[in-house]
N, C-alpha and C positions, 0 to 999 in steps of 0.2 A: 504494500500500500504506500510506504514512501516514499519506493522505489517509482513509482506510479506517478505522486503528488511531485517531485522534485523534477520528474521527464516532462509532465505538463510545463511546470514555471519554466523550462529553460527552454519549450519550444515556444513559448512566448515572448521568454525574453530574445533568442536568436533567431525564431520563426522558421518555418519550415522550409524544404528544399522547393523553391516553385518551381522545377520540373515536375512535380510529384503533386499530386490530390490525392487525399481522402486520409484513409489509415495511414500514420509514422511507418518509415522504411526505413533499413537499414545505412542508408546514406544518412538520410534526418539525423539517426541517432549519432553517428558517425559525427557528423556536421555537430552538433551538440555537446558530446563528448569534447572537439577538438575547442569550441566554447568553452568550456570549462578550462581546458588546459589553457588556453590562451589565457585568461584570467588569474590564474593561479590557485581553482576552486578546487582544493584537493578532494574535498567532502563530494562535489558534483563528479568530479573524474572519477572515485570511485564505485558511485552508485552505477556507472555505466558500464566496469570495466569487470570482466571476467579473471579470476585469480586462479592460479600464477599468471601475473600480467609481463609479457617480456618486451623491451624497447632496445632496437639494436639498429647501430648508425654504420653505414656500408664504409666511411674513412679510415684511415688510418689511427688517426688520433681519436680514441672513444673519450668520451665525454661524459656519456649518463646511459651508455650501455648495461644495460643490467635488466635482471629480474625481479618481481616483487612478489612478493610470496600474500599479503594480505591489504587489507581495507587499511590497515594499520599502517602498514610501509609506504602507500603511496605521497606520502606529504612530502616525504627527504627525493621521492624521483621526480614531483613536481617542481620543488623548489631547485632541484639540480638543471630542470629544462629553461627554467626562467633566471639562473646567476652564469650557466655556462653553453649555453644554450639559445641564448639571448636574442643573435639576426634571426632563428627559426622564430621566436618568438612574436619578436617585433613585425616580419613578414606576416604569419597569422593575423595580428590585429590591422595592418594596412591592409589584407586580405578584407575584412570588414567593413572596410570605404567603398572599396573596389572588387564588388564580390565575384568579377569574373577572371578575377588571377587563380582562384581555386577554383579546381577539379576533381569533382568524386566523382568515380563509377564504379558497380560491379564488379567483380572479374580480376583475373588477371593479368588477363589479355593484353594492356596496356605498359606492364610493368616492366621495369630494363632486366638486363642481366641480371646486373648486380643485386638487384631487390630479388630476385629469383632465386638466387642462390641464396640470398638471408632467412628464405622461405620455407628453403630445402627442408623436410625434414617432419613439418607441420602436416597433420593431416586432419581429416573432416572438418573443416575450416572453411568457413565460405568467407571470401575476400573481397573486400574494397580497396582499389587503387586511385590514386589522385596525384594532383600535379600543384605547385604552389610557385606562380613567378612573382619573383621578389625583383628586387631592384639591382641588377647583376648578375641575381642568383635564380635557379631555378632548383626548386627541391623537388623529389618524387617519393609519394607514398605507398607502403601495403599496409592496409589494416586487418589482423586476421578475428575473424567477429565469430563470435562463439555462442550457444542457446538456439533456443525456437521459440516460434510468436507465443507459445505458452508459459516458458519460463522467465521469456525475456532476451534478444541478441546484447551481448555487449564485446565492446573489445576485449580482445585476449593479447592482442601481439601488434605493436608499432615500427615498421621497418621504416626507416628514411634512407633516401640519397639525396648528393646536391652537384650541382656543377654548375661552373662560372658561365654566365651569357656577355654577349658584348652590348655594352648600352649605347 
């Protein structure tokens, strides 16, 4: 039920995907989820998020690669995206001026190599990939989404890549 009451408030407050009428989809949720994070609402990111939640960065230099094992731990993997983490950050929230720099979709169809291979390994997993142009940068996502309409989808797994674009 709170789980419920708190999905309402934040597709109010971020609104929903206008691709999409009727019932919340998994992108919505997705899209909402990534509100939260943007924000730094550790309490909302977890209600959304399937445990063990894993976030893993295709570079060299990891950052806030890691696992979280509960409801509990996700505050130190939020507050790690928003202190070292920061141009992903920042690009999320300019994503909200300009909401046609992000891209969610289904699938995996979309996703590079690199994310593919971060993927490896995951299975019964249905995916959402998305794309985030920043200002130089371009980031690519997998989100791997976990549940059914009954118990509820939420994220399990956050892949990112990034590469430089010419402005």
């Amino acid at each position: 039920m709170i789980r419920a009451a708190l999905l309402f408030g934040l597709l109010l407050a971020y609104g929903a995907d206008p691709e999409h009428e009727g019932k919340g989809t998994t992108v919505d949720m997705t899209l909402t989820w990534l509100g939260a994070l943007t924000d730094g609402r550790a309490i909302a990111v977890a209600a959304f998020t399937a445990f063990p939640f894993s976030y893993r960065e295709s570079w060299s230099k990891k950052r806030c690669s890691r696992s979280v094992a509960n409801a509990d731990a996700i505050g130190a993997w939020v507050d790690c995206t928003h202190e070292r983490e920061s141009r992903l950050i920042q690009e999320l929230r300019a994503a909200r001026r300009d909401p046609g720099r992000l891209r969610l979709s289904p699938g995996l169809n979309a996703a590079s190599k690199r994310l593919r291979a971060l993927a490896q390994g995951a299975t019964n997993k249905a995916w959402i990939n998305g794309s985030l142009k920043g200002d130089g940068v371009k980031y690519e996502f997998l989100f791997a989404i976990s549940g059914n309409d009954v118990s509820g989808r939420r994220v399990s797994a956050m892949l990112v890549d990034s590469s430089l674009e010419p402005r």
